[in-house]
Biopython code that builds the backbone (N, CA, C, O; Angstrom):
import numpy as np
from Bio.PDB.StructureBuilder import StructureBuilder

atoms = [
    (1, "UNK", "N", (54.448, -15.090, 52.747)),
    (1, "UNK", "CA", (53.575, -13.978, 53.051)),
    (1, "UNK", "C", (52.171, -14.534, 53.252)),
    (1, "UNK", "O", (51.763, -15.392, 52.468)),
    (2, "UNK", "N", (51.548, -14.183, 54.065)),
    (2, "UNK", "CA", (50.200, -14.791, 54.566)),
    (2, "UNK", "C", (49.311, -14.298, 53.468)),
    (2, "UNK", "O", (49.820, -13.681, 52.532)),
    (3, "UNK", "N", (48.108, -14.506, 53.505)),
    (3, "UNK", "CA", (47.074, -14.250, 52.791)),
    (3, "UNK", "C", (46.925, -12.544, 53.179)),
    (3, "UNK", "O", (47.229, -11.650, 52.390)),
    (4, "UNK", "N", (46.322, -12.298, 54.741)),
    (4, "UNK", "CA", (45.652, -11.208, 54.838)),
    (4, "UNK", "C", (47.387, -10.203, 54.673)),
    (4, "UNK", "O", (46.823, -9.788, 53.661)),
    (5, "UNK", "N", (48.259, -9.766, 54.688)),
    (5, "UNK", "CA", (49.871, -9.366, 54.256)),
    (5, "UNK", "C", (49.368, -9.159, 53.015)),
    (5, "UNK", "O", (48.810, -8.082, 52.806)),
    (6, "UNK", "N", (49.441, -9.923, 52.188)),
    (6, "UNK", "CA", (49.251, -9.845, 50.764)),
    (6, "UNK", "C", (48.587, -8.624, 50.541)),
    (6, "UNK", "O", (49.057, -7.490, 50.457)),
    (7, "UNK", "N", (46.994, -9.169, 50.428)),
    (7, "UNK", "CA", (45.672, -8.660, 50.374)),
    (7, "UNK", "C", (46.261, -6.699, 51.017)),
    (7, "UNK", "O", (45.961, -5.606, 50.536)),
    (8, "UNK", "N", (46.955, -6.976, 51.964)),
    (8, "UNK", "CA", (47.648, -5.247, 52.442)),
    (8, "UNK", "C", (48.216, -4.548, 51.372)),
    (8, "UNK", "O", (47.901, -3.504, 50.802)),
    (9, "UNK", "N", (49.221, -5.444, 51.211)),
    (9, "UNK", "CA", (50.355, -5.123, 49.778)),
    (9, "UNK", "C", (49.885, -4.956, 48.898)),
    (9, "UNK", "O", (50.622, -4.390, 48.091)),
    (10, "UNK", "N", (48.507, -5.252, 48.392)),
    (10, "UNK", "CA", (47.752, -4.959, 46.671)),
    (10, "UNK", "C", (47.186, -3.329, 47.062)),
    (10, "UNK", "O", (47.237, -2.194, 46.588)),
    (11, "UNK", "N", (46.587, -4.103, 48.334)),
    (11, "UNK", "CA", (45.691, -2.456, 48.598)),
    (11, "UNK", "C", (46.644, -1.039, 48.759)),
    (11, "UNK", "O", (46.118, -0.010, 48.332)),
    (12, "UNK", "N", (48.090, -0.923, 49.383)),
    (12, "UNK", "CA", (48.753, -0.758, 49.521)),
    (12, "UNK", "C", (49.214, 0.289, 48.438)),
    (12, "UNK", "O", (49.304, 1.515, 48.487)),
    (13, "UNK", "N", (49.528, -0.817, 47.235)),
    (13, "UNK", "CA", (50.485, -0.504, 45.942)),
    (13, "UNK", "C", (48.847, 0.402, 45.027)),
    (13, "UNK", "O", (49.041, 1.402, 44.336)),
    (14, "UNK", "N", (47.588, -0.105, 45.191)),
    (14, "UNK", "CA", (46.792, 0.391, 44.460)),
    (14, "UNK", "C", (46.306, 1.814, 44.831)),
    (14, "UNK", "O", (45.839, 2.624, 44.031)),
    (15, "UNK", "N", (46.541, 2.062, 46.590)),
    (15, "UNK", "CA", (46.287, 3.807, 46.839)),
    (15, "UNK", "C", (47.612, 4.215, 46.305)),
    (15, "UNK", "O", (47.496, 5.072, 45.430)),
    (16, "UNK", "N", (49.080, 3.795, 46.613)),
    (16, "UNK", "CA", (49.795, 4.907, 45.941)),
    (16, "UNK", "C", (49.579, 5.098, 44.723)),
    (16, "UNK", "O", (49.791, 6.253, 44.353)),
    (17, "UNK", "N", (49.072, 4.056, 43.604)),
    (17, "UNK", "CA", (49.203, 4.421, 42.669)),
    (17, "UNK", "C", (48.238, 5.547, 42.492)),
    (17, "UNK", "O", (48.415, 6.540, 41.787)),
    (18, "UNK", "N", (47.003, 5.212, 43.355)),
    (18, "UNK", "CA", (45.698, 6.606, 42.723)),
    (18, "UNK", "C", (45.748, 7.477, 43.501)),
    (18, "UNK", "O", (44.780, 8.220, 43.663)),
    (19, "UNK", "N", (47.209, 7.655, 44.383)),
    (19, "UNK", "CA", (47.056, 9.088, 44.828)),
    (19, "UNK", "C", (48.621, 9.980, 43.454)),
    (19, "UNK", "O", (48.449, 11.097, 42.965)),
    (20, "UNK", "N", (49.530, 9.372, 43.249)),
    (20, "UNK", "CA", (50.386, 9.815, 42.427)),
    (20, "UNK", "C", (49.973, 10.137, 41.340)),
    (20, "UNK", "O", (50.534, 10.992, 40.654)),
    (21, "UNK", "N", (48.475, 9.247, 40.843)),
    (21, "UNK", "CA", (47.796, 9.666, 39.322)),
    (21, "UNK", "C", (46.259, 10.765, 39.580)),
    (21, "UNK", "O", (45.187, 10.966, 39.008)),
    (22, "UNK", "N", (47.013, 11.267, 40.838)),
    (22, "UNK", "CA", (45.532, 12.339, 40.572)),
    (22, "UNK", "C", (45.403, 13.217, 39.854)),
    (22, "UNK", "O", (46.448, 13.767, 39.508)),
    (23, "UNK", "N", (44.093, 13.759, 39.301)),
    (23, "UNK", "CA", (44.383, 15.181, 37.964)),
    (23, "UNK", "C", (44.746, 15.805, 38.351)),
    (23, "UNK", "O", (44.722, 15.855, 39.581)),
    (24, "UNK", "N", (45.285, 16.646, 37.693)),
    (24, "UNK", "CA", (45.811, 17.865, 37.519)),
    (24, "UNK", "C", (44.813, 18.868, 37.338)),
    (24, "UNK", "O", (44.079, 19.033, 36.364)),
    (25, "UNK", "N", (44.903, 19.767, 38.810)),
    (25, "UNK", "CA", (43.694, 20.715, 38.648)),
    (25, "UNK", "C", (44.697, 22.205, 39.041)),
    (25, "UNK", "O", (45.387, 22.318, 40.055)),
    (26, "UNK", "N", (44.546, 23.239, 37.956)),
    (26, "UNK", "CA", (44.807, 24.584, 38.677)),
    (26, "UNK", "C", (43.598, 25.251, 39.277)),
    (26, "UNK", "O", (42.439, 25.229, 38.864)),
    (27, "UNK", "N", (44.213, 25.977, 40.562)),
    (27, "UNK", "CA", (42.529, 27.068, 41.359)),
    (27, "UNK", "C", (42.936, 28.228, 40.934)),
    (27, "UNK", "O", (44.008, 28.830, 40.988)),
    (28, "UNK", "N", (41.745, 28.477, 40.436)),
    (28, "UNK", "CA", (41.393, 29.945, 40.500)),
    (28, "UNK", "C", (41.678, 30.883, 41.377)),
    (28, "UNK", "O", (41.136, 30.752, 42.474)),
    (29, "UNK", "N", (42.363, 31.784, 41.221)),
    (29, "UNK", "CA", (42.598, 32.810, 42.477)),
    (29, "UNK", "C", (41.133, 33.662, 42.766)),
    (29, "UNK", "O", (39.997, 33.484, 42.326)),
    (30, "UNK", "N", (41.549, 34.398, 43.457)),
    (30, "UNK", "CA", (40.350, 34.574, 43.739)),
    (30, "UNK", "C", (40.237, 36.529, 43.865)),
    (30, "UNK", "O", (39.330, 37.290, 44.204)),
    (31, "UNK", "N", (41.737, 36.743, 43.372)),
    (31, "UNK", "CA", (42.082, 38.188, 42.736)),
    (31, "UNK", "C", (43.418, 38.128, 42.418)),
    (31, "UNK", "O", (44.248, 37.425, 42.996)),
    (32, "UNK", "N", (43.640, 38.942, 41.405)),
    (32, "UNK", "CA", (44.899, 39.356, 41.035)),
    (32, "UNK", "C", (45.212, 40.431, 41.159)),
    (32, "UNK", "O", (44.496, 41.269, 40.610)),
    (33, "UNK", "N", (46.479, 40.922, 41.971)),
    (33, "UNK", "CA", (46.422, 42.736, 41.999)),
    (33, "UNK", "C", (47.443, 42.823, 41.378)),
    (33, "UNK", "O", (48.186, 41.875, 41.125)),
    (34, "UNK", "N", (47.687, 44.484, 40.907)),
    (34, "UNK", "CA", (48.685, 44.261, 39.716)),
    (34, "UNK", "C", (49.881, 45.479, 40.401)),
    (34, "UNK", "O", (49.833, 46.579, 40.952)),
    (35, "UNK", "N", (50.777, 44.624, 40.026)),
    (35, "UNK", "CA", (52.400, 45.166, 40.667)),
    (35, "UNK", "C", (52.631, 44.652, 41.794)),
    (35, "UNK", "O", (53.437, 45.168, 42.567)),
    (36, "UNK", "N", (51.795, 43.269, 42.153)),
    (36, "UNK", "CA", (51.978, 42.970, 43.636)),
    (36, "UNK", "C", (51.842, 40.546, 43.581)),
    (36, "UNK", "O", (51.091, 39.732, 43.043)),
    (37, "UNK", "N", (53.004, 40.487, 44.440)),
    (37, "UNK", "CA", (53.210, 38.962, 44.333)),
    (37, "UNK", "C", (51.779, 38.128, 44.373)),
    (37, "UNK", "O", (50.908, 38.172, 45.242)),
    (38, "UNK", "N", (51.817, 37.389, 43.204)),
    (38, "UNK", "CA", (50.615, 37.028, 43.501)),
    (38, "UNK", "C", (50.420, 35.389, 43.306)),
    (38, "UNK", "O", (50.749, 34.755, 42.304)),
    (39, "UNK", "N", (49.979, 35.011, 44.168)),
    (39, "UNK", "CA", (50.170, 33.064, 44.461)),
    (39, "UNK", "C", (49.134, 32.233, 43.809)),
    (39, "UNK", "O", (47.960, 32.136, 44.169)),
    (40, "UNK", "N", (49.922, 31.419, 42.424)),
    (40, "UNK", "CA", (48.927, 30.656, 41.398)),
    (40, "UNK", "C", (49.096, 29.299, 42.599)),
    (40, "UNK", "O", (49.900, 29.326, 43.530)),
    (41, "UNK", "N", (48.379, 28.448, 42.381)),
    (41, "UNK", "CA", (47.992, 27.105, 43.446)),
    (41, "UNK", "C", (47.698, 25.797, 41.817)),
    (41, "UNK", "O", (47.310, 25.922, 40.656)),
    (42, "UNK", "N", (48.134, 24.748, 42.639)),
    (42, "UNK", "CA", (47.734, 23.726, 41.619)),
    (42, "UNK", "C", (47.955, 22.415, 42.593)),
    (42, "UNK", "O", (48.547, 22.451, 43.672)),
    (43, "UNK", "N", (47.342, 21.218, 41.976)),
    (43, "UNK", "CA", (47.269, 20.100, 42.539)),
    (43, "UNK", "C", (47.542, 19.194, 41.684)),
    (43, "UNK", "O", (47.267, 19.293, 40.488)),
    (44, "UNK", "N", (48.191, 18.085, 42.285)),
    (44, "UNK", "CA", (47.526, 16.667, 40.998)),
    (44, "UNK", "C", (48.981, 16.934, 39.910)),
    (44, "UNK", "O", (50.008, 17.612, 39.886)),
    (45, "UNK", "N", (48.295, 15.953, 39.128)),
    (45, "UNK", "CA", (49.234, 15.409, 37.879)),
    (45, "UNK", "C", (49.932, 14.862, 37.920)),
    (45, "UNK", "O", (50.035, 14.268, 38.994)),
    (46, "UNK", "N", (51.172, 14.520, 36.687)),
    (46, "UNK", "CA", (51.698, 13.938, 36.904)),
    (46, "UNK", "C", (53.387, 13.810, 36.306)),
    (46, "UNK", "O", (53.217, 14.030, 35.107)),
    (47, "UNK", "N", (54.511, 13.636, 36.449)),
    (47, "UNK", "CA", (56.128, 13.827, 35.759)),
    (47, "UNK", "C", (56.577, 14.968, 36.835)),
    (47, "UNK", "O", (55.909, 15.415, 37.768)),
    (48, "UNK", "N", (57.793, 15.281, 36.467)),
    (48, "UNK", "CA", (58.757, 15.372, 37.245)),
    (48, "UNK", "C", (58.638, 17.088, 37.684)),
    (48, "UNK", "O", (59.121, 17.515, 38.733)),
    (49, "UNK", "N", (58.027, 17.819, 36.846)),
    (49, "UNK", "CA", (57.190, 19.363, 37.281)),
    (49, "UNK", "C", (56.677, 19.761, 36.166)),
    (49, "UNK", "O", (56.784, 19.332, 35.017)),
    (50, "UNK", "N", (55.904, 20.935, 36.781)),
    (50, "UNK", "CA", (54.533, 21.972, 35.812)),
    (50, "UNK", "C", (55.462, 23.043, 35.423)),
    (50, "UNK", "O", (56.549, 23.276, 35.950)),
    (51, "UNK", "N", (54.690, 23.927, 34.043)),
    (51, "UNK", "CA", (54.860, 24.932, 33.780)),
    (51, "UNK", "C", (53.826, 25.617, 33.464)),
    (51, "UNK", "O", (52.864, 25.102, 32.893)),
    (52, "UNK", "N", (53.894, 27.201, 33.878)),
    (52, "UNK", "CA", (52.616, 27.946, 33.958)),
    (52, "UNK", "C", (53.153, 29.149, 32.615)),
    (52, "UNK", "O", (54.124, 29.788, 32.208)),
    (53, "UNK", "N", (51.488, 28.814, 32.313)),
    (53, "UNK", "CA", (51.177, 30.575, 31.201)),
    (53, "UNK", "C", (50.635, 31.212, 31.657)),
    (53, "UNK", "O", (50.117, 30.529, 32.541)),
    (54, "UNK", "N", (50.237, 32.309, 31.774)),
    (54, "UNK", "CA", (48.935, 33.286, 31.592)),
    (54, "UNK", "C", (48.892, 33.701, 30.646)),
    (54, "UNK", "O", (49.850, 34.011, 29.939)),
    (55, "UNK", "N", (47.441, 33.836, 30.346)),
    (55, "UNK", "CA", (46.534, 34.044, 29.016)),
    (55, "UNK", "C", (46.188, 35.265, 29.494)),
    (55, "UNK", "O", (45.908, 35.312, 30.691)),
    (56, "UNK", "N", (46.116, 36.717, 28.571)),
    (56, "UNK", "CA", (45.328, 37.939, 29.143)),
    (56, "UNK", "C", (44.580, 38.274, 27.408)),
    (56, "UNK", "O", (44.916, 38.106, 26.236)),
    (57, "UNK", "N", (43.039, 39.006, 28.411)),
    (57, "UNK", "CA", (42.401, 39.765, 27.204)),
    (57, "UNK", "C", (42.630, 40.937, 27.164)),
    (57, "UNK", "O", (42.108, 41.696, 27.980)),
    (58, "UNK", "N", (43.451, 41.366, 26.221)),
    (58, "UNK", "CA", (43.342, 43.069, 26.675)),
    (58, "UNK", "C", (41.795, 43.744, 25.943)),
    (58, "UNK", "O", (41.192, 44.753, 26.308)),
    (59, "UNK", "N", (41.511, 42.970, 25.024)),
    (59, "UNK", "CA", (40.703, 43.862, 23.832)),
    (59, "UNK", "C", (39.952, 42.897, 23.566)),
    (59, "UNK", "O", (40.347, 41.800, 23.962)),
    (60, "UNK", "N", (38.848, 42.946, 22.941)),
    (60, "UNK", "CA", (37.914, 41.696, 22.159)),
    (60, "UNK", "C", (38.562, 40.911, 21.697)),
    (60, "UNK", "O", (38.658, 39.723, 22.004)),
    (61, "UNK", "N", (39.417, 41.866, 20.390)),
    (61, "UNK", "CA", (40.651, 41.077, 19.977)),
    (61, "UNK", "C", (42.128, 41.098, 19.661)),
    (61, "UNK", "O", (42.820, 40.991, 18.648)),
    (62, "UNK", "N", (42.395, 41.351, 21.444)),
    (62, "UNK", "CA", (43.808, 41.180, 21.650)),
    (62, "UNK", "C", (43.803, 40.639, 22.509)),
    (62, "UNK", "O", (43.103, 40.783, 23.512)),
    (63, "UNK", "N", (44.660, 39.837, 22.261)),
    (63, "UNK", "CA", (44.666, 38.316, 23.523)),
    (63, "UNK", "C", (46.644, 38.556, 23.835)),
    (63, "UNK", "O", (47.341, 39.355, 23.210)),
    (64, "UNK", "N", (47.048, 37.781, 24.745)),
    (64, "UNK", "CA", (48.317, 37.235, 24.658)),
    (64, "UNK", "C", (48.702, 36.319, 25.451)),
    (64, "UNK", "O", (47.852, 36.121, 26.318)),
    (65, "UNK", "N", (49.536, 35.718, 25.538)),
    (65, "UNK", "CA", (49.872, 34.351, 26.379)),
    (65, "UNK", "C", (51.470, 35.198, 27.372)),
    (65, "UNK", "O", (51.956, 36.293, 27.092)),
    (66, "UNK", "N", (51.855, 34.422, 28.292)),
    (66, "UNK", "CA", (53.242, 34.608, 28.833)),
    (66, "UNK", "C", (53.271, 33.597, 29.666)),
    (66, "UNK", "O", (52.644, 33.263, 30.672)),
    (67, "UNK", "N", (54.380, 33.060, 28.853)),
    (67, "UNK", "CA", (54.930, 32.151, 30.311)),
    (67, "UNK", "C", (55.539, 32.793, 31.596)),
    (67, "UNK", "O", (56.371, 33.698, 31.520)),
    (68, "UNK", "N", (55.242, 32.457, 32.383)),
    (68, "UNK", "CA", (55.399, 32.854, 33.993)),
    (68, "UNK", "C", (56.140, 31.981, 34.563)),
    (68, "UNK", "O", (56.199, 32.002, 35.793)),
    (69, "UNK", "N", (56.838, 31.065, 33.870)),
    (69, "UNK", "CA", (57.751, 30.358, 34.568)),
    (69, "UNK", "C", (57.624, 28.464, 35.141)),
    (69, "UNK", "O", (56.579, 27.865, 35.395)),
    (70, "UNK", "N", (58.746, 28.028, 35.189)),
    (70, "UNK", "CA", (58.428, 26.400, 35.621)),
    (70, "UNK", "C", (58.638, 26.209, 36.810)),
    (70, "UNK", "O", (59.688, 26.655, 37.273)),
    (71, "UNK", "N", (57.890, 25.626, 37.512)),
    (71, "UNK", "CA", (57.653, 24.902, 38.560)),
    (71, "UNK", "C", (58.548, 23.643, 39.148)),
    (71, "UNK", "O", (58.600, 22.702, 38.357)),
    (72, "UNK", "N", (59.340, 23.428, 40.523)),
    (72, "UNK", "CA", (60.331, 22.828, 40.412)),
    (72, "UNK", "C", (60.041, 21.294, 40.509)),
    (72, "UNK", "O", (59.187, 21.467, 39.639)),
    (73, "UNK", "N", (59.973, 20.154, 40.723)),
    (73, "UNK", "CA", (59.662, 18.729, 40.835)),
    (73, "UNK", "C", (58.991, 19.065, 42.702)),
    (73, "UNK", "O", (59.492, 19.601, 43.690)),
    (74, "UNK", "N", (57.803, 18.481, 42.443)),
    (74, "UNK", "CA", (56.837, 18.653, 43.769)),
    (74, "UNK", "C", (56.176, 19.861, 44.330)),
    (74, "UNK", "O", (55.365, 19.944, 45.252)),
    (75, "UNK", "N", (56.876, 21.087, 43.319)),
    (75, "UNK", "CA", (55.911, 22.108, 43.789)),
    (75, "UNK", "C", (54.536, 22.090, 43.397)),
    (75, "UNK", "O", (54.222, 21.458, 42.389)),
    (76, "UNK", "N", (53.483, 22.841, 44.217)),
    (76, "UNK", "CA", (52.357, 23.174, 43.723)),
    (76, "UNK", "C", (51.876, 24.814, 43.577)),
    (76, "UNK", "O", (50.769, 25.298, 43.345)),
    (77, "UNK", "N", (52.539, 25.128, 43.698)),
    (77, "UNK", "CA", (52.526, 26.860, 43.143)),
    (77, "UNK", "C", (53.693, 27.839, 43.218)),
    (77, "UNK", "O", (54.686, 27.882, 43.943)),
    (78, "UNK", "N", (53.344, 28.436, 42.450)),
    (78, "UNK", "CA", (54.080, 29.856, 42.297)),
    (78, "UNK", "C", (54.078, 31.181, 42.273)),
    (78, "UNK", "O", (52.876, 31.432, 42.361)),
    (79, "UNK", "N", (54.826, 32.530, 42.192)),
    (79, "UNK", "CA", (54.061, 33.557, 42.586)),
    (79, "UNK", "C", (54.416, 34.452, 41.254)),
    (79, "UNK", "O", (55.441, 34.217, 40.615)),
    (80, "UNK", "N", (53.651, 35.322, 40.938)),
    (80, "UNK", "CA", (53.373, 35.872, 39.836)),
    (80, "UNK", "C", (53.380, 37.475, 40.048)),
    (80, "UNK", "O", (52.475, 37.961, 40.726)),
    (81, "UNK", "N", (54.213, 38.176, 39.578)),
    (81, "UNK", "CA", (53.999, 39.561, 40.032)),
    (81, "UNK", "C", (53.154, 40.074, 38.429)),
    (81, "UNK", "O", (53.629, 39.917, 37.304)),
    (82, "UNK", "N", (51.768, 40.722, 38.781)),
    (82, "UNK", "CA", (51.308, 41.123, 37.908)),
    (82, "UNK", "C", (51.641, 42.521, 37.058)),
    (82, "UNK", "O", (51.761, 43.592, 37.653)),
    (83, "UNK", "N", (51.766, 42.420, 35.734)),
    (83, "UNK", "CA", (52.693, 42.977, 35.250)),
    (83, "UNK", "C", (51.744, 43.867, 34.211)),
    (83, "UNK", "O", (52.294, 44.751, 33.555)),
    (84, "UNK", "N", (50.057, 43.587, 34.039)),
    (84, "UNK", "CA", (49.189, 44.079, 33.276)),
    (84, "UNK", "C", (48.391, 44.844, 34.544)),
    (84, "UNK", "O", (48.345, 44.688, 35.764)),
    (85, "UNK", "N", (47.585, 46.070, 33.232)),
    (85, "UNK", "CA", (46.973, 46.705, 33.828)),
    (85, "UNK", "C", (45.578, 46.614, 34.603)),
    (85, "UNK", "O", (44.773, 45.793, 34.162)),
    (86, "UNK", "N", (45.262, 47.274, 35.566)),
    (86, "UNK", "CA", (43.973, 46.584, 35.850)),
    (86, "UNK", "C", (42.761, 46.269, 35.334)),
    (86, "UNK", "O", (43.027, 46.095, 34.144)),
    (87, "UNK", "N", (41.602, 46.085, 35.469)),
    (87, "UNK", "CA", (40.598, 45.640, 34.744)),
    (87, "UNK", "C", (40.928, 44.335, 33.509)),
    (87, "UNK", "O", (39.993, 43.750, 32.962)),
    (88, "UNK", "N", (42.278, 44.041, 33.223)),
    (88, "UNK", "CA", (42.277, 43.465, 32.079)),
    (88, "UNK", "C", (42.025, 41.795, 32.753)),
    (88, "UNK", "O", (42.335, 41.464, 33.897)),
    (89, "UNK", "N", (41.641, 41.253, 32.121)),
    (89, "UNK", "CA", (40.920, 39.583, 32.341)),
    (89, "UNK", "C", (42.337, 38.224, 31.922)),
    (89, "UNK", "O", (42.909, 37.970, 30.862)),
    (90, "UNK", "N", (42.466, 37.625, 33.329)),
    (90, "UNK", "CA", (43.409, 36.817, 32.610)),
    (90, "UNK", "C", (43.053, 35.325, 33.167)),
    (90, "UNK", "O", (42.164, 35.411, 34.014)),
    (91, "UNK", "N", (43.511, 33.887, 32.926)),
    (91, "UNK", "CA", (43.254, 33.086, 32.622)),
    (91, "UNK", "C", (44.695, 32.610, 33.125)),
    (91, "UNK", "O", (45.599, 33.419, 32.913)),
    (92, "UNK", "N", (45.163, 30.988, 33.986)),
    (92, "UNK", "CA", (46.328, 30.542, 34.037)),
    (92, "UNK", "C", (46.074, 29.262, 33.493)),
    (92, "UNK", "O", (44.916, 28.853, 33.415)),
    (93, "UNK", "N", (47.181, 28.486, 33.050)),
    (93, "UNK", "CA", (46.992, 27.045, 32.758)),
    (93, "UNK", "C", (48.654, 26.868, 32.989)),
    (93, "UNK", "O", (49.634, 27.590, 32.806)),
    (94, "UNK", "N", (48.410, 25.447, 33.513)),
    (94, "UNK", "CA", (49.390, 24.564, 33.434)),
    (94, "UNK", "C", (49.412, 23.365, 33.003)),
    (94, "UNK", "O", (48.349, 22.839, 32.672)),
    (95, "UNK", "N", (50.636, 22.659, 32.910)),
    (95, "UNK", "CA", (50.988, 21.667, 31.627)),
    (95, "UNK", "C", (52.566, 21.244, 32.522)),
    (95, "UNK", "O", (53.632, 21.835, 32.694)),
    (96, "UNK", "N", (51.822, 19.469, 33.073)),
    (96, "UNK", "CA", (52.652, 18.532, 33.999)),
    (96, "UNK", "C", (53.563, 18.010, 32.652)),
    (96, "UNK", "O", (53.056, 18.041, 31.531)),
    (97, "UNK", "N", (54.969, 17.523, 32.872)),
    (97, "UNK", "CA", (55.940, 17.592, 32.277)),
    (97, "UNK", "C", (55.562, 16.160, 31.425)),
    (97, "UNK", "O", (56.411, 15.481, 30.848)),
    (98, "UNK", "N", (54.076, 15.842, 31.474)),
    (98, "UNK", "CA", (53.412, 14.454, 30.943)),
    (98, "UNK", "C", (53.005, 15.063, 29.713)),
    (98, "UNK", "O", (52.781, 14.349, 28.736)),
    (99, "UNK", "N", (52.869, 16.481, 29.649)),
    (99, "UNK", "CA", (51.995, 17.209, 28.459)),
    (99, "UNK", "C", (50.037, 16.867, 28.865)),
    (99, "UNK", "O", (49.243, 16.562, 27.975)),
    (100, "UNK", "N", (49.597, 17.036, 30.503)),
    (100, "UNK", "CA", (48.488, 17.441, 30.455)),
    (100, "UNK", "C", (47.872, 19.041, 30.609)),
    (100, "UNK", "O", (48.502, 19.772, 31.374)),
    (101, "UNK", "N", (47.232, 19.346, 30.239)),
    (101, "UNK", "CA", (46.958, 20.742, 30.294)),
    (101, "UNK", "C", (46.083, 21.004, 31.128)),
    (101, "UNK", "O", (45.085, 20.286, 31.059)),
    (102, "UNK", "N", (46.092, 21.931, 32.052)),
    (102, "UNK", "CA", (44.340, 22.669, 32.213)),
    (102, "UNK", "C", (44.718, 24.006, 32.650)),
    (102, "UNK", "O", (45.790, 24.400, 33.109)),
    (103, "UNK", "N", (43.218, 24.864, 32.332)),
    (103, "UNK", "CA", (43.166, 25.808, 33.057)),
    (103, "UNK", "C", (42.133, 26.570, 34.121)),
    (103, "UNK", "O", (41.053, 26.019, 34.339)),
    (104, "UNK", "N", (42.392, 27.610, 34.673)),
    (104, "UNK", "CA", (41.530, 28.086, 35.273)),
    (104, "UNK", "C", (40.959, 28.903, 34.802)),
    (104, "UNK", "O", (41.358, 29.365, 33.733)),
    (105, "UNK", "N", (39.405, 29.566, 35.635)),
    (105, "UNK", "CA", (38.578, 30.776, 35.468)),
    (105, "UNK", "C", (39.241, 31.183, 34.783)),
    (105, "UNK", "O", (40.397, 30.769, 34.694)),
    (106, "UNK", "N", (38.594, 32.485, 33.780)),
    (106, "UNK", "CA", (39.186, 34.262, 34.079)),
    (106, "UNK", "C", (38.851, 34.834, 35.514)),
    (106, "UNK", "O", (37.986, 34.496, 36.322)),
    (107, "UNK", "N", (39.904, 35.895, 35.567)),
    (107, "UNK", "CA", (40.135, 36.693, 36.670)),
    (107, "UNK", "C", (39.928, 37.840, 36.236)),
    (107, "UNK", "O", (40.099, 37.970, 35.024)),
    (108, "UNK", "N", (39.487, 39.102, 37.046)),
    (108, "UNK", "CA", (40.188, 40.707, 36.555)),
    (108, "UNK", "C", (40.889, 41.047, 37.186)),
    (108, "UNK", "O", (40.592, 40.948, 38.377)),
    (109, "UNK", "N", (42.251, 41.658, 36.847)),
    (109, "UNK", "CA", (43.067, 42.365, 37.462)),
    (109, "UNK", "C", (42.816, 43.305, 38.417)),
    (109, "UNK", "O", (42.435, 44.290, 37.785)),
    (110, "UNK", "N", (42.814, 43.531, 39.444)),
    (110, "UNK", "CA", (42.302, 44.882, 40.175)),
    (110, "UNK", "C", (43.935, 45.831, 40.804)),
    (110, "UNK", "O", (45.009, 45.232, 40.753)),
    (111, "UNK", "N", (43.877, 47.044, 41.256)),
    (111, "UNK", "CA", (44.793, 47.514, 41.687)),
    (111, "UNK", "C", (44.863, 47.601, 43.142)),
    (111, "UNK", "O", (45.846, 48.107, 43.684)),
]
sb = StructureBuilder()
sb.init_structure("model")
sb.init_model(0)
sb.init_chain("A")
sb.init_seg("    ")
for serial, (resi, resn, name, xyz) in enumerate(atoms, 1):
    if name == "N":
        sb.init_residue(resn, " ", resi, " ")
    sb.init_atom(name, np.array(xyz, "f"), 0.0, 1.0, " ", f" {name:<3s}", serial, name[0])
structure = sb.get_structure()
């Protein structure tokens, strides 16, 4: 293998690696309507697939979590039929099958 071959092959092996190890970012939607399909988005991370919660506030202090389901190997989103009432504030996070977490904004539900 020649010199400048080589020098390809490092550079090569070093973008796949920093495109396969990119973070893990969920987006913010940018509304949620409620009783109607609604498309969470994510990028990045890393293992074989994600799983999503939503977090809702109903009250100062009533909170609750729900899982919304796992994500199959290479997807980056899923759709969510909203199942709370409007005005209430919710929050998504996901968690790559590596155990990284993040989440997004709050949202308000609208109708």
């Amino acid at each position: 293998m020649s010199p400048s071959s080589m020098y390809f092959f490092v550079y090569a092996c070093l973008m796949a690696g920093s495109i396969a190890a990119s973070p893990l970012v969920i987006n913010t939607p940018s509304s949620i309507v409620t009783g109607k399909p609604n498309l969470i988005t994510w990028e990045g991370g890393n293992g074989k697939d994600c799983h999503s919660y939503m977090n809702s506030v109903l009250a100062p202090q009533e909170s609750i979590s729900e899982d919304i389901g796992a994500a199959p190997a290479g997807a980056t989103s899923l759709v969510w039929i909203a199942d709370l009432p409007a005005g209430t504030e919710v929050d998504f996070e996901i968690q790559d099958s590596t155990g990284v977490v993040k989440q997004s904004a709050f949202v308000t539900i609208i109708s």
